[in-house]
N, C-alpha and C positions, 0 to 999 in steps of 0.2 A: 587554483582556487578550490577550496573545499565549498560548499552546501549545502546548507542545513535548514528541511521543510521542518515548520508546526501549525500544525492543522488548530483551525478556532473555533471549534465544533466538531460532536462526536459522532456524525454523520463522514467527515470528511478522515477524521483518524482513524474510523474504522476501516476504511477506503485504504489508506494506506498501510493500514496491517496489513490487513488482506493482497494487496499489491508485491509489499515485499515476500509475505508466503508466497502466495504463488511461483515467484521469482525464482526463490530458493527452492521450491517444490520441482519448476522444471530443471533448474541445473544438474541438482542432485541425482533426478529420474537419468539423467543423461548419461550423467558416469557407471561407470562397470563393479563397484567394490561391494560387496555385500553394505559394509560399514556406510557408504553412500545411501544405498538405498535403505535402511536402516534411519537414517536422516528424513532421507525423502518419505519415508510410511509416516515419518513422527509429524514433518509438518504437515501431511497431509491430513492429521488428527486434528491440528492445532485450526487450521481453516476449517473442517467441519464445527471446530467449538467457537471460531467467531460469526463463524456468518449461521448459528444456530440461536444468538442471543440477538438477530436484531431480522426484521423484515426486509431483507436488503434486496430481494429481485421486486417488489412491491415500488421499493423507495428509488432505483436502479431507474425503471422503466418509468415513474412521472418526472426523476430528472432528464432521461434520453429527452422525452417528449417536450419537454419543457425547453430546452436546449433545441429542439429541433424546430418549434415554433418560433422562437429570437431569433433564430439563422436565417427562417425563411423568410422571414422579416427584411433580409439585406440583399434581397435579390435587386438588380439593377442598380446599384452603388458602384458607381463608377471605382472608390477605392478597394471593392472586393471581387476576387478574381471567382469568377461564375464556374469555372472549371473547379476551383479547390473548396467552395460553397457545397457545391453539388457531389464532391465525394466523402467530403464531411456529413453533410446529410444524406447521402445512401450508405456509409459506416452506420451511423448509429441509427437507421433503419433496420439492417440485417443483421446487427447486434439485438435489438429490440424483439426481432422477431423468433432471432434465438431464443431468448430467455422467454417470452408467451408459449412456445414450443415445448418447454418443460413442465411437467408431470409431476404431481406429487410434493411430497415435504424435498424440497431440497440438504442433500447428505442424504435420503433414504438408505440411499443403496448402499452405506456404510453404514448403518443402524442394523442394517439387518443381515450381516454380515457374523457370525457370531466369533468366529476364528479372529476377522479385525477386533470384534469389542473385547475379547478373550484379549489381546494384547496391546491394546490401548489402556484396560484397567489395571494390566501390570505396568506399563512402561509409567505409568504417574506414581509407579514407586522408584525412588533411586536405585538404582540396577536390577530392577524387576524384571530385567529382559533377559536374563543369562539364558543360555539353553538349557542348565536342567530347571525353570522355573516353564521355559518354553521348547519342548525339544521342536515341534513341529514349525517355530518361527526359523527355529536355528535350523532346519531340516528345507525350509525356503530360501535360506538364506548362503544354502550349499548348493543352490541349483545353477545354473548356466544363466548369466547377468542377462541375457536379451529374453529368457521368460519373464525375470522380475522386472525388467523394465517395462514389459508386453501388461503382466500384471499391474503396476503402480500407473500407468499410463491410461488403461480402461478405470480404476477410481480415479483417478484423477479427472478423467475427462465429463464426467456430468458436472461439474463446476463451472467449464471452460465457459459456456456463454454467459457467466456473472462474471469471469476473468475476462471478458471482453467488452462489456457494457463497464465496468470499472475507469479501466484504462482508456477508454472514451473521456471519461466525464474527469478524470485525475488531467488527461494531456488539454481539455477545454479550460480546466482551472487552472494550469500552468500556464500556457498560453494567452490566456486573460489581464496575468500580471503588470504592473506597471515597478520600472527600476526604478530605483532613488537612491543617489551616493550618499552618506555619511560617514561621521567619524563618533565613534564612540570615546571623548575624553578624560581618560586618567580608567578606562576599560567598562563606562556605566553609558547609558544611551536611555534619553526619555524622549517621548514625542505627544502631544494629545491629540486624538482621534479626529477632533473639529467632525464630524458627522461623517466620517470614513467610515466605510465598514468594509470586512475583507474577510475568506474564509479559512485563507492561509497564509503563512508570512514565509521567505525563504530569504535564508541570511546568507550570502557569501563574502568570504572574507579569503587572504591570503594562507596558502598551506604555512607557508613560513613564520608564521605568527604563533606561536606557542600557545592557543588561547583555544576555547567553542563557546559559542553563547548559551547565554540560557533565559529564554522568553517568555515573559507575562504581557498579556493582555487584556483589555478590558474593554467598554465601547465607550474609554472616556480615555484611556492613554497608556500605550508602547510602553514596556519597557524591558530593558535589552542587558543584560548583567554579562562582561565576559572573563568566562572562568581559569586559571590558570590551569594546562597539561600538567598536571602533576598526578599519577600513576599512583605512588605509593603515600599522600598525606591528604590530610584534610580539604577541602576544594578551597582556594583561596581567588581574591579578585587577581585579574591580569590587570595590574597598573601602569597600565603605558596607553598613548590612543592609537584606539585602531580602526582603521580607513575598512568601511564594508559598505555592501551594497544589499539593499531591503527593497523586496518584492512585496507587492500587495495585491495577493491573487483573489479574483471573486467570479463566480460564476456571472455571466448573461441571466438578467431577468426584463 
């Protein structure tokens, strides 16, 4: 089965930008190639420039709370296991009180950094990075892979407690979802909302199927287009029906 989240509000897509940076931020830190970490400097750029266009530790920590107040609401429910309540809500406690613990504009300490800004303003030129544009990036980039990882590791890490209050609140809204099979007939899928409301939707459907969707929604009615794999032409409809299954993720309020 392939996968495919869309976020219905630009609170929760930003969430999973930011999710999949990170991802890529640590894998890259992890390998040894200059060319890797090369990657990893860029997206750690690219996370400084979304989580610089929105108040996210601000909006971070009334969601934690917000979330931790509906949980503690379920104490003594015989169908919830008191053991996995209580570690859920001391996670997003000590995420919480990471991110209160932070100091300052977050990204500071890549603001003020001029060697990073010096090669963040080339690298948004197409090959702006060469070494004779940068000898001293290329001159980093010749050093022994476990400084630069030491390096990209320390920027990297004043992030970490919005990379942890994230992933709280992303695996609470997965978690939240409810399945529903369908079939998309002749490759189109409509549904109307009836007073549903949801914050994300996640399609899965068979690898086998030559097809990926592509999702519009509204708070009046679904609809679900599936596109044909074609690489090299114009995107055409996948005309066949196809058997998926739709989540309708929404936070606890």
């Amino acid at each position: 089965m392939i996968e495919y989240e869309f976020p219905l509000n630009e609170k929760v897509r930003t969430l999973l930008r930011l999710e999949d940076l990170f991802a890529h931020a640590e894998h890259f830190i992890m390998r040894d190639q200059g060319e890797d970490h090369h990657v990893a400097l860029l997206t750690l750029f690219e996370i400084l420039e979304v989580i610089s266009r929105a108040d996210l530790k601000s909006e971070l920590l009334q969601e934690l709370e917000r979330q931790k107040r509906t949980l503690s609401g379920l104490h003594n429910n015989p169908e919830i296991s008191e053991i996995a309540l209580e570690s859920v809500l001391a996670e997003i406690e000590g995420a919480s009180a990471d991110m209160l613990a932070m100091t300052g504009k977050i990204g500071q300490h890549m603001r003020e950094n001029e060697w990073l800004m010096g090669i963040k303003q080339r690298t948004s030129i197409p090959g702006g990075a060469c070494e004779f544009d940068l000898p001293s990036y290329h001159y980093w980039q010749c050093q022994d892979a476990a400084l630069r990882r030491k390096n990209l590791q320390m920027w990297l890490a004043p992030f970490l407690p919005l990379y942890a209050g994230l992933k709280i609140v992303l695996r609470l809204l997965r978690e939240s979802g409810k399945v529903f099979h369908f079939t998309a007939h002749q490759g189109i899928f409509q549904q109307m909302q009836g007073g549903r409301t949801a914050q994300m939707l996640r399609v899965s459907l068979s690898g086998d199927l030559a097809c990926m969707p592509e999702v519009g929604a509204n708070k009046y009615a679904i609809n679900i287009r599936f596109i044909s794999a074609n690489y090299a032409a114009k995107s055409t409809l996948f005309e066949q029906d196809v058997p998926f299954d739709l989540t309708f993720c929404s936070l606890l309020s």
